[in-house]
ZAMARGU-4260 file (C-alpha; in steps of 0.2 Angstrom, whole numbers, plus 5000, padded with zeros to 4 digits):
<rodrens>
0) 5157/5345/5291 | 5157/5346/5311 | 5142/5338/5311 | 5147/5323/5300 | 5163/5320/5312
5) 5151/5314/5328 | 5141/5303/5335 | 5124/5307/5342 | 5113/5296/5356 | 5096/5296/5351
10) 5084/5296/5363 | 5090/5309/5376 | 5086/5326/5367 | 5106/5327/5368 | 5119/5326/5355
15) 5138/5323/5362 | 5150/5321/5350 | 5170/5319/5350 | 5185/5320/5338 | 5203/5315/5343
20) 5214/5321/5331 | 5233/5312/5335 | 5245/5327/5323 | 5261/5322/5329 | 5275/5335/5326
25) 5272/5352/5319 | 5286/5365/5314 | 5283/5380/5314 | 5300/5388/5309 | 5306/5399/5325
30) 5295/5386/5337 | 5287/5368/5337 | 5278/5355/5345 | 5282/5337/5348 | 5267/5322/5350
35) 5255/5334/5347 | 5234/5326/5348 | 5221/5338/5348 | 5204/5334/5353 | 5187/5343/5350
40) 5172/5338/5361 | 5155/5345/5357 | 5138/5347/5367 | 5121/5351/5359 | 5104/5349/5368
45) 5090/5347/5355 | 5077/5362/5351 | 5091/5374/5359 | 5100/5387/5349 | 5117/5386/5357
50) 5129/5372/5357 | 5145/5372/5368 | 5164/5365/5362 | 5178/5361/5372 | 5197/5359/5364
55) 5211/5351/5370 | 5227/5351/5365 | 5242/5341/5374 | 5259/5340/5367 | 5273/5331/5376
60) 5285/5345/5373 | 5284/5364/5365 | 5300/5374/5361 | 5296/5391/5361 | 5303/5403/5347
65) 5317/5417/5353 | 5324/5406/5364 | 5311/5407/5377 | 5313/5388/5383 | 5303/5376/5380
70) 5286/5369/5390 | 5284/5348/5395 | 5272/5339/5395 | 5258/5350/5389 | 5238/5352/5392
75) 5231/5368/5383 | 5211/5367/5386 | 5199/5378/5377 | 5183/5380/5381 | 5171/5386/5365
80) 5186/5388/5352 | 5183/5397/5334 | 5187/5385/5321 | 5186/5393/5305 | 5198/5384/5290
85) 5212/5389/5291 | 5211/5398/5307 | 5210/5394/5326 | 5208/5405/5340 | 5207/5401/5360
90) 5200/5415/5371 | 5199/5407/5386 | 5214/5393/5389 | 5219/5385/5405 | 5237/5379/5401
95) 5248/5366/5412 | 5266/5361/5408 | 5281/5362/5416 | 5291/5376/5412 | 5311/5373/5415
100) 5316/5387/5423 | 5298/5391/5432 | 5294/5371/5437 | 5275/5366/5435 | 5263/5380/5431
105) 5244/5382/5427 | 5239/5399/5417 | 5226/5406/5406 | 5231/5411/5388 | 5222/5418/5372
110) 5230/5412/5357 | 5228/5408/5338 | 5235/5400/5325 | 5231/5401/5304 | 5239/5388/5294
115) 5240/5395/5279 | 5251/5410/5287 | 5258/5399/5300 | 5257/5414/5309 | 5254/5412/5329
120) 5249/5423/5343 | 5244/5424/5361 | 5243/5433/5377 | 5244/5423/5395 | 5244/5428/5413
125) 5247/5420/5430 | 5264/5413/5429 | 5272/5410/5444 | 5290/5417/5449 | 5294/5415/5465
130) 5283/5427/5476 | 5278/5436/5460 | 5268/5436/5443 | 5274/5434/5422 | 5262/5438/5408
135) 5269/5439/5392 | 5262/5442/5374 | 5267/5438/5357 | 5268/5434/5338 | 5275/5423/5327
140) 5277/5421/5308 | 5287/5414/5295 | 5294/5433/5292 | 5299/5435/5312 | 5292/5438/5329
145) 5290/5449/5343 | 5286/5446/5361 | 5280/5457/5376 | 5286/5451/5395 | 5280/5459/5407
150) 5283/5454/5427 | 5278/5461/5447 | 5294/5460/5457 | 5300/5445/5455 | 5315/5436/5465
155) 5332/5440/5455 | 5338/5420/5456 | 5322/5418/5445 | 5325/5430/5432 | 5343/5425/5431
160) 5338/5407/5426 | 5324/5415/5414 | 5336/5426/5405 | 5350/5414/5403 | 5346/5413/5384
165) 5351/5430/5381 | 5361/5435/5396 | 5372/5428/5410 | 5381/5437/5425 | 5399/5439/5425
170) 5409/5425/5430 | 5411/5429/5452 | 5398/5439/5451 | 5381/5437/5463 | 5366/5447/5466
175) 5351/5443/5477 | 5335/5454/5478 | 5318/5457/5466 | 5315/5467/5452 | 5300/5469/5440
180) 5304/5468/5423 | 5295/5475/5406 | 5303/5467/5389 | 5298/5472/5374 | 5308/5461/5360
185) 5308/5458/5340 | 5316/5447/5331 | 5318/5433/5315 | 5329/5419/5318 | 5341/5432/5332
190) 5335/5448/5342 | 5333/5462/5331 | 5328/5474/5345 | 5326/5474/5363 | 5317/5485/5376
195) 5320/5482/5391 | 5314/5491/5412 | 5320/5483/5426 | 5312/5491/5444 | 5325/5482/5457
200) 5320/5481/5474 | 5333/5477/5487 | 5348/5473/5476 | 5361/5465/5484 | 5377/5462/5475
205) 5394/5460/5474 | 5408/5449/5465 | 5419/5438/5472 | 5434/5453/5470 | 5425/5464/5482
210) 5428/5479/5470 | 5408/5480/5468 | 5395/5478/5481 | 5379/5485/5483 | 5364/5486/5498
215) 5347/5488/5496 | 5347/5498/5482 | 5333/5501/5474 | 5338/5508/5455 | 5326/5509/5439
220) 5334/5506/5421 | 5326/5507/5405 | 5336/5502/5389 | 5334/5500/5370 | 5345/5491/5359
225) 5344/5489/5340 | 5356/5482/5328 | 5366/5494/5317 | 5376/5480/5305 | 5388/5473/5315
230) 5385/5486/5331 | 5371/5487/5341 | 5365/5505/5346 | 5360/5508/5367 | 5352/5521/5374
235) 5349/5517/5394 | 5343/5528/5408 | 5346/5523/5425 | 5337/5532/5441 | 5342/5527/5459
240) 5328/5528/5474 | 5339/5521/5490 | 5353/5509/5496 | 5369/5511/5493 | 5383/5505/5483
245) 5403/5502/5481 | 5415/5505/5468 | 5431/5503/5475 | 5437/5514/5480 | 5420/5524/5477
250) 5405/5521/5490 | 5388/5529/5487 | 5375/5531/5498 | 5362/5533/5483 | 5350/5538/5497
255) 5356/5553/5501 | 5363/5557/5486 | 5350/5548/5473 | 5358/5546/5454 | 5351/5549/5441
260) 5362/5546/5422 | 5356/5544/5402 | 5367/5537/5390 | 5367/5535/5371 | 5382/5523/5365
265) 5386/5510/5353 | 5395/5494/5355 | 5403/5486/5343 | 5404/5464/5347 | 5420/5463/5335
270) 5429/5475/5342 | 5424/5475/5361 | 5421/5492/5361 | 5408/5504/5368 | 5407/5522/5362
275) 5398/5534/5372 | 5391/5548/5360 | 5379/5555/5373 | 5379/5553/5393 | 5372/5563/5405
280) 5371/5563/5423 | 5366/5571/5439 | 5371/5565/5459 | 5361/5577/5470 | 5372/5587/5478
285) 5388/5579/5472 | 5390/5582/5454 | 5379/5587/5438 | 5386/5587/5420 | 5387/5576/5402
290) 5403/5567/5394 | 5408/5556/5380 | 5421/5544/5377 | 5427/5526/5371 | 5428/5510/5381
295) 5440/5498/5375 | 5439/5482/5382 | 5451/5474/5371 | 5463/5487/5377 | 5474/5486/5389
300) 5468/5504/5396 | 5449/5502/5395 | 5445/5520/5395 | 5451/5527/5378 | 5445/5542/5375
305) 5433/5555/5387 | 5427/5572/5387 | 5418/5576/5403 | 5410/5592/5405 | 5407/5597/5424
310) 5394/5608/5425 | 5395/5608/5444 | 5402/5598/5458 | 5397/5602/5474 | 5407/5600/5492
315) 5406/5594/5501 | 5396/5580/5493 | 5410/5579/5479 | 5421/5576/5493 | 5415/5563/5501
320) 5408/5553/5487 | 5421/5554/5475 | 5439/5559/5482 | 5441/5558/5498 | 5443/5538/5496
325) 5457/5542/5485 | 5464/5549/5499 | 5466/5540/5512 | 5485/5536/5513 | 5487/5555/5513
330) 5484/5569/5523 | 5469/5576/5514 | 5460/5562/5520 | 5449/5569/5530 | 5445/5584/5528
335) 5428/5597/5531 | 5425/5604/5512 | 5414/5617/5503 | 5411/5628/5491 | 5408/5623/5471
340) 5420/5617/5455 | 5415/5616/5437 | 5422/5613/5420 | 5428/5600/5408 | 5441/5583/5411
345) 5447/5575/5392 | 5458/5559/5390 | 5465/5553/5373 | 5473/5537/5369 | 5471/5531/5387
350) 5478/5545/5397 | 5475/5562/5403 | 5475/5573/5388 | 5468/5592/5398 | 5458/5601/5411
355) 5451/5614/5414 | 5442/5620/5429 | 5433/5633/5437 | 5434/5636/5457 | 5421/5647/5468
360) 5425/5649/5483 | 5430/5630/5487 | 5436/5628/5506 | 5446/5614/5514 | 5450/5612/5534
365) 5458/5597/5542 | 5451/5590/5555 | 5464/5589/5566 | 5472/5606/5563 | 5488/5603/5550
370) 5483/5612/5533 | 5467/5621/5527 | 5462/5633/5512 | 5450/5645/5514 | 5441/5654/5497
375) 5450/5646/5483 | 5445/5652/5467 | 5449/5655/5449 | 5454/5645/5435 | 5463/5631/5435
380) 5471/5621/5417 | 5483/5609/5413 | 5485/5600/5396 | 5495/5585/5391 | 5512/5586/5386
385) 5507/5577/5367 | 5491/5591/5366 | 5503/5607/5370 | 5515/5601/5356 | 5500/5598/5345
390) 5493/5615/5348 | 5511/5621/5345 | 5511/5612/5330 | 5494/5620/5323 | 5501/5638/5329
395) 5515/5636/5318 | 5503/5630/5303 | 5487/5643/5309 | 5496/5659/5314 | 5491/5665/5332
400) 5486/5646/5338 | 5498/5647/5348 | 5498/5661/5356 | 5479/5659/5361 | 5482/5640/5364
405) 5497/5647/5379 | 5484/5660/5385 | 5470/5645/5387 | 5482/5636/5398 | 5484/5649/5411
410) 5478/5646/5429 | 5475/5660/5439 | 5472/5655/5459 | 5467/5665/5473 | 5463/5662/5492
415) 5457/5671/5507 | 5468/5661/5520 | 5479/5647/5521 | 5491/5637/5533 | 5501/5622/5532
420) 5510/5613/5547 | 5509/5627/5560 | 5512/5639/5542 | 5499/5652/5542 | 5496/5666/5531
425) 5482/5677/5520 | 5477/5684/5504 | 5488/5675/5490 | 5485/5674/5472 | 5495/5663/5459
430) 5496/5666/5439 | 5505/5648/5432 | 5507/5637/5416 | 5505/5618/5417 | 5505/5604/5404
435) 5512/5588/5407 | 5525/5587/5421 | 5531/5604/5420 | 5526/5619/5430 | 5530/5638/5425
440) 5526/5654/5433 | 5519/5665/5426 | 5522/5682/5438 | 5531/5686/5453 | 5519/5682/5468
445) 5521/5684/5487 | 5515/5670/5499 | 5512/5677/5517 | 5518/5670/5531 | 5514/5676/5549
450) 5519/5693/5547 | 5530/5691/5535 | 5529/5680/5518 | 5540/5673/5502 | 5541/5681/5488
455) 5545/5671/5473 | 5554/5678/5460 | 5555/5664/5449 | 5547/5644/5449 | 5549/5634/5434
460) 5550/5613/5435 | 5550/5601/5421 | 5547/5583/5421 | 5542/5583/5440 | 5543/5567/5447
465) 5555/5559/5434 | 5574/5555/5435 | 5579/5570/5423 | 5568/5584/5435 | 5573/5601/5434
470) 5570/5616/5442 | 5574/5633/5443 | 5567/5644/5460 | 5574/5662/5465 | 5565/5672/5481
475) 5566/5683/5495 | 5561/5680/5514 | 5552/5695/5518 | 5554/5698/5538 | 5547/5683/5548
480) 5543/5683/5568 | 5554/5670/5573 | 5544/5668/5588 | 5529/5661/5578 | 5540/5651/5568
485) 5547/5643/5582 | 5529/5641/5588 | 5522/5633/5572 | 5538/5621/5570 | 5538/5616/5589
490) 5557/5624/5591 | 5561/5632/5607 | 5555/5649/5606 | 5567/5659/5594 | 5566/5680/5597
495) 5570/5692/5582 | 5564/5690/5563 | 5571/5680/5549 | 5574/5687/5533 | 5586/5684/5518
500) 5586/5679/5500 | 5587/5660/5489 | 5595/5665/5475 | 5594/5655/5456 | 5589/5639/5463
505) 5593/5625/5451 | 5589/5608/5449 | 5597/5597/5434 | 5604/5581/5433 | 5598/5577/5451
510) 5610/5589/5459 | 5601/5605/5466 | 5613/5623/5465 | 5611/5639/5472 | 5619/5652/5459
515) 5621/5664/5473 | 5623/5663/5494 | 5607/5662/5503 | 5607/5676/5518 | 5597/5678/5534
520) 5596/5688/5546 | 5592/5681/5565 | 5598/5682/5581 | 5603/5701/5580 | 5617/5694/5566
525) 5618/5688/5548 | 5619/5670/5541 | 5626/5667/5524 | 5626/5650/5517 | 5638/5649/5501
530) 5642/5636/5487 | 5625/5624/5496 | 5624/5609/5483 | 5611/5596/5487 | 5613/5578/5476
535) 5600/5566/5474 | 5588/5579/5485 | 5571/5569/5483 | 5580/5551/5482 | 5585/5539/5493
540) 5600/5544/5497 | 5602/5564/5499 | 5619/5573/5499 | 5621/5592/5505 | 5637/5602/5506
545) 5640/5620/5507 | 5650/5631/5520 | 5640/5643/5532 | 5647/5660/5540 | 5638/5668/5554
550) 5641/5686/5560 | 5638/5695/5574 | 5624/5684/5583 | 5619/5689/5598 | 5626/5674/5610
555) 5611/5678/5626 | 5598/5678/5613 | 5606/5660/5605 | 5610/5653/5624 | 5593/5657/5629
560) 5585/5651/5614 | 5591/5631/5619 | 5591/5634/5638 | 5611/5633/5641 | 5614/5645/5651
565) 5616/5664/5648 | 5631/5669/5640 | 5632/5688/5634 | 5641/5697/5619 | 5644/5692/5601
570) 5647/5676/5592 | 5653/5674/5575 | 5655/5656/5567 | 5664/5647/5550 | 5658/5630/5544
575) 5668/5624/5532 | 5665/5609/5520 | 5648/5604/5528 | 5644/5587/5524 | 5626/5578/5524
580) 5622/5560/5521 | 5604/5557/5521 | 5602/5571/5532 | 5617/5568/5544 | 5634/5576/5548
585) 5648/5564/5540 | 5662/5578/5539 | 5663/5598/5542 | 5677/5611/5550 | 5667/5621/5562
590) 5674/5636/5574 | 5665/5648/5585 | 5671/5663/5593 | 5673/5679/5601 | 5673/5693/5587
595) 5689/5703/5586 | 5685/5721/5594 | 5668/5714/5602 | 5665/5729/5615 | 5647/5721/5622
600) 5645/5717/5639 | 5654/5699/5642 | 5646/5687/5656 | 5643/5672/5658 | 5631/5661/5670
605) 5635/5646/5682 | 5623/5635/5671 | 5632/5640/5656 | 5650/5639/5663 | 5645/5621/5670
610) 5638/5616/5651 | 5652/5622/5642 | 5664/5614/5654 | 5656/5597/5650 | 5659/5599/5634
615) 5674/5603/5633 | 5680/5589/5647 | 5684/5600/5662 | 5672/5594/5672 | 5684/5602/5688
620) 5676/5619/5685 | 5661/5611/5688 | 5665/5606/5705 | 5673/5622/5709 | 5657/5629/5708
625) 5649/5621/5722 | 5661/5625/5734 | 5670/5640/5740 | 5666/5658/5738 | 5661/5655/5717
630) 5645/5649/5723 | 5639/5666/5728 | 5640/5670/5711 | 5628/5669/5697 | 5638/5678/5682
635) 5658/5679/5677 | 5667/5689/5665 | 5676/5683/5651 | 5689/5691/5639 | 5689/5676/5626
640) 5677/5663/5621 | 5677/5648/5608 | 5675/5630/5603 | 5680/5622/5585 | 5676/5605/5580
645) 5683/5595/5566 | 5673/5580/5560 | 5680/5567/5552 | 5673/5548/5550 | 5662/5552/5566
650) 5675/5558/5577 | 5676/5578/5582 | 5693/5584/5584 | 5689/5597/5595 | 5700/5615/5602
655) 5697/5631/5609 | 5704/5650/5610 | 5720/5645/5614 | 5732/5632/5618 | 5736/5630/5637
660) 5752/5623/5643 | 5750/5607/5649 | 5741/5600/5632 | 5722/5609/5637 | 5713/5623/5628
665) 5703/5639/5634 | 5687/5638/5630 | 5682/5651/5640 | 5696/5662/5644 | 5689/5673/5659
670) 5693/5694/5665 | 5689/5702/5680 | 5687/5697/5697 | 5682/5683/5700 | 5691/5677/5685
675) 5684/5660/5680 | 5694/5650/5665 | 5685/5634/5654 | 5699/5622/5650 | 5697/5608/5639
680) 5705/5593/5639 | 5696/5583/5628 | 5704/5585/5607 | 5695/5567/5603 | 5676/5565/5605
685) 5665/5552/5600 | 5653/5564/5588 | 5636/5553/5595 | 5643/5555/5613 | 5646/5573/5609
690) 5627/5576/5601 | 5620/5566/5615 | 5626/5577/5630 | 5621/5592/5620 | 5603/5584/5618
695) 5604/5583/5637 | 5610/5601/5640 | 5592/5605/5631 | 5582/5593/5640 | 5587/5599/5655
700) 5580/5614/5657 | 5566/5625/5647 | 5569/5635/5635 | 5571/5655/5640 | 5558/5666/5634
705) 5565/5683/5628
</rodrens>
């Protein structure tokens, strides 16, 4: 039949034939081909055995099936082609065209082609992308097709343009950088499955946001997806090698700590949802565990549902990955870590739902000194308020579900050391309840404090936080130096010890009560607070009232304390109808004074005498001091001392020991020779004038260590 189709030259021991065959269209279901002319040329010399062909094929355009693009103006020549009715096959093609996304091109290609099948395939190599390489296989038939991509690292802009069919970036979202890239897809007239490994190189990302960025990073993925129905099953791996990257707030330097996660999930186009049945992950040095959950994207809370088991987190890795830029606004945001956390994190219905973790021996330490933990263990759990009613609901169904649902939700704590603004303290250990935004304890526990500690009776809250908080707290003040609290608060230097008790604190309607008086002992006396109210306590505008009795204090300890001046003997003092707005004195009836059958030693100093008549608005003893035969002496005696002050719409109406005839008051009524009296003149003050000159008495001198 070949042989009939050409022409020969007699004469030259040669027969050179040619047939041009001008098809025009051809449709081949899933791909075809426009203006197609195929053309066959033949040499044979005479007496030899072997006979060389050449085809050609040109076509003015090509769509390729699977939405691969399409080719222009097209040259396909095949040297020797098999040409057996109905079949074609080209080993050995050089094709030219212009690809759309890839610009001109030349490569070789092996394909074939049976017409009674319609069935195509080929293999080609040597496509251009950028600084890198495509070769591709496939198949196609009247039944489907399948197609095998495979790239060398190629620039990402490229592949974007490539993939386009099938995928697009998110809208502000730009990424520069290479990758080599292995697809493996089936289909008929849609994707049926796709396989897919991307090696980048370099990525560098970010969206126009800046909530996600990346550098350098150099990250593997493989992925397989395969329609379910509707759904699409995914399982993907990822595997990081270098660079880093950003999540805000999250950064990850996937260098130091490379990444390596699986996940088996299906997603669901109708519904824009994702659910994770299977994912594992591991950051070296940071974290290791699995989880599984539900992202809706069609929610308003994307995260629906997650159950995350921790198998470890490592500090301080964990700590500087993942929560410390959580922290920054607080004072935990910088902080030296160690130690280990496991255990397991759920969320239901887009929000927390439980927790339950285990602690070894996890250490924190501020850098610059204010708190710290040392050796934190044991078992911390808290559950959601809606998953500790439906446990309570199953108890009551299930008998005993309740009971081991209450004992699952202990926490027990313990700790080596700890300290907290200047607070410092060992050994502790907590036994506690928590679910929702309540908070119960479970045991009487003492916290240390110096040498002393707190031991708390009693610690309940409920709805912490919230508008309707309450709380109910009852503890003793076990003996603590003064001297080292004075020291960690920055006070002037306090002797003695502070004990006392905080009786039935409660907190209800926004008004905190003590259902008892709260007692101390320092200064060598007692302190006892009674009928102390506090409105509002954590809002914006905070009210305190109460009354406050002191007995017995030791006046050269408290004058020595804030550097006035010695003054010896006893003090006792009634504060009535104390009044605090927002921290500050608006009204209260305050007296101090000379106990009645006080036999201590009474003296008082130059300094002091001087002070107190400044005070007080006798500004004459002052001057007496000076002069005369009273500046020889350091110490006076007194009978009598006191001062009272009534505040009222920031005015102190103030008096002494006694009235004096010509309208004054003792503040200091003297004994002994030399007698020296403090008269006050002053029964109006200006309360800020008043708390300025006592702010001055303090500054003027340093405080006496006793």
């Amino acid at each position: 039949m070949l042989a009939a189709a050409l022409t020969a030259a007699p004469g030259t021991g040669t027969a050179v034939g040619e047939v041009r065959l001008a098809i025009g269209t051809i449709d081949g279901g899933t791909w075809s081909a426009r203006d197609v002319v195929v053309i066959l040329r033949v040499d044979g010399r005479s007496g030899e055995d072997n006979t060389s062909a050449t085809a050609e094929v040109t076509a003015s355009r090509m769509t390729l099936p699977g939405g691969l693009g399409s080719l222009e103006r097209v040259s396909i020549s095949c040297p020797d082609p098999i040409v057996r009715e109905p079949q074609f096959r080209c080993r050995r093609a050089r094709v030219t065209g212009s690809f759309a996304q890839l610009g001109r091109q030349s490569f070789t290609v092996e394909a074939g082609y049976d017409k009674s099948t319609r069935n195509l395939d080929f293999a080609l190599e040597g496509i251009r992308m950028g600084e890198g390489t495509l070769r591709a296989s496939g198949n196609w038939k009247s039944s489907g097709w399948s197609t095998n991509v495979e790239s060398t690292a190629v620039p990402l802009a490229t592949l974007k343009e490539l993939a386009a069919p099938w995928a697009t970036l998110p809208e502000g979202f730009q990424a520069d950088g290479r990758a080599a890239v292995h697809v493996e897809a089936r289909g008929a007239r849609e994707l049926a499955s796709l396989d897919l490994r991307v090696a980048f190189q370099e990525l560098t990302a970010n969206n126009t946001a800046g909530t996600l960025a990346t550098d350098k990073l150099a990250l593997e993925l493989d992925a397989r997806l395969r329609p379910e129905g509707d759904d699409w099953s995914l399982e993907t791996s990822v595997r990081s090698a270098g660079g880093q990257a950003y999540f805000e707030p999250i950064f990850l330097d996937l260098g130091e700590h490379p990444l390596a996660a699986t996940v088996r999930a299906r997603w669901s186009g109708k519904a824009r949802a994702l659910q994770v049945e299977d994912a594992q992950f591991a950051l070296r040095d940071v974290a290791r565990g699995k989880a599984r959950g539900t992202l809706d994207f069609a929610s308003a809370s994307a995260l629906q549902s997650l159950h995350a088991q921790l198998d470890e987190l490592t500090f301080p890795g964990a700590y500087t990955s993942l929560f410390q830029p959580f922290l920054l606004a607080t004072e935990l945001k910088d902080l030296v870590t160690s130690g280990k956390l496991s255990g397991t994190v759920e969320i239901d219905g887009g929000a927390p739902a439980a927790l339950a973790l285990t602690l070894a021996d996890v250490s924190a330490e501020d850098k610059n000194g204010k708190l710290g933990m040392q050796g934190l263990s044991g078992k911390l759990a808290w559950s959601s308020k809606a998953r500790r009613d439906a446990h309570a609901a199953t108890g009551a169904n299930v008998g005993g579900a309740t009971a081991a649902a209450a004992k699952d939700a202990e926490s027990n704590l313990s700790w080596r050391r700890a300290h907290l603004y200047g607070l410092a303290g060992g050994e502790a250990a907590l036994r506690f309840a928590a679910s929702g935004a309540d908070f119960r304890l479970l045991a009487p526990t003492v916290l240390p404090i110096f040498d002393g500690g707190l031991a708390i009776n009693e610690l309940s809250v409920r709805d912490l936080g919230a508008q309707n908080m309450s709380l109910r707290f009852d503890a003793d003040i076990r003996p603590i130096s003064m001297r080292q609290l004075s020291a960690a608060f920055g006070w002037p230097t306090f002797g003695g010890t502070i004990e006392g008790r905080i009786p039935d604190v409660t907190l209800a309607e926004r008004v905190l009560s003590f259902g008892g008086d709260l007692e101390a002992s320092m200064f060598g006396g007692r302190v006892v607070i009674s009928g102390m109210q506090m409105r509002d306590p954590l809002g914006t505008y905070p009210r305190l009232s109460a009354d406050i009795t002191m007995r017995n204090l030791d006046l050269e300890a408290v004058t020595g304390t804030f550097s006035f001046g010695t003054i010896t003997g006893l003090l006792d003092a009634d504060v009535r109808d104390l009044e605090l707005f927002r921290w500050r004195p608006i009204r209260f009836d305050a007296r101090l004074y000379t106990p009645l059958g006080d036999k201590t030693r009474h003296e008082i100093s130059q300094r002091a005498v001087s002070n107190l008549s400044n005070i007080g608005g006798g500004g004459g003893v002052a001057a007496a001091l000076q002069g005369g035969v009273l500046r020889f002496f350091e110490n006076f005696g007194y009978s009598r001392l006191g001062l009272s002050c009534r505040l009222d719409n920031d005015v102190c109406y103030m008096d002494g020991v006694e009235p004096v005839g010509n309208g004054g008051y003792y503040l200091v009524k003297g004994s002994g020779i030399p007698r020296i009296d403090i008269i006050g003149n002053a029964h109006r003050v200006s309360w800020n004038r008043l708390v300025g000159q006592l702010q001055a008495i303090q500054k003027s001198g340093g405080p006496v260590v006793n």
